[in-house]
N, C-alpha and C positions, 0 to 999 in steps of 0.2 A: 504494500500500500504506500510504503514510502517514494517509491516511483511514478504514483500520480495511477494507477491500477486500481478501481476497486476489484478485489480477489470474490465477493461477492457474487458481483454478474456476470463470472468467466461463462462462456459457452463453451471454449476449448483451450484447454490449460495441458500444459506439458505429460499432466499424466494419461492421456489421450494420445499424445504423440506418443511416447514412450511402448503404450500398448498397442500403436500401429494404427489409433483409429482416428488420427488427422496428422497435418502433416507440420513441419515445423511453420514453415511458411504461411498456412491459414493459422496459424496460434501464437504468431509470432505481431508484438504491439508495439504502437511508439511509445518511449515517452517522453511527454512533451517536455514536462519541469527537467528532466534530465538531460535530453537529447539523444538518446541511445535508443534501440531495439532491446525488448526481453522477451521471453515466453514465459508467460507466471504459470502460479501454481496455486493452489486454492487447498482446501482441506483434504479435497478427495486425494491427493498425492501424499497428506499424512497420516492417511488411513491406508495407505497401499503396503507397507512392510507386511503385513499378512494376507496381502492378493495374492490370485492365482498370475505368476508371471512366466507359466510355462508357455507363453503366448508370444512372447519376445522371441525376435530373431536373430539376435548378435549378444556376444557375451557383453559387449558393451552397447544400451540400450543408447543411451546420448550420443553415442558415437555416429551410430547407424542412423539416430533420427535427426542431427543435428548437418549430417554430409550434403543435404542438398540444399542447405545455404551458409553453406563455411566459405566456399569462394568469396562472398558477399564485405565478408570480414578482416579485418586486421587481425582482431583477436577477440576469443568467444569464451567467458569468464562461466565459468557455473558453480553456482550458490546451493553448497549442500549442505544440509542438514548436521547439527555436532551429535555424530553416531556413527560409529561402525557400522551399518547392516547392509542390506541387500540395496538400496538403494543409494546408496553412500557409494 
């Protein structure tokens, strides 16, 4: 929210990308107060450590969801979580 995002009315937040079912590109927001691109995350991504993530296609999920607009960038920062798990 500090990027000018209400995490509220996401329609399509990174854990949608992650699980294949959008793409970075439709998930992906400006923000204005900051000037930068992000793809947020909303709660449903802090309820995911006990998803089913047998649905993922690459050992690395960001990797693979984030390839088709890394071109786009200088450099692409991801904000995780303070925790070792599966998401991490």
């Amino acid at each position: 929210m500090g990027s000018g995002i209400d995490k509220r009315t996401l329609k399509t937040s990174i854990y949608q990308v992650l699980l294949g079912l959008a793409t970075a590109d439709s998930a992906r927001q400006k923000s204005e107060s900051g000037g930068y691109d992000l793809i947020p995350a909303n709660r449903d991504l802090a309820g995911a450590e006990g998803g089913n993530w047998s649905t993922l296609t690459t050992a690395s999920p960001a990797e693979g969801a984030l390839k088709s607009i890394a071109g786009q960038y200088e450099f692409i920062l991801l904000d995780c979580p303070p925790a070792l798990n599966m998401l991490t």
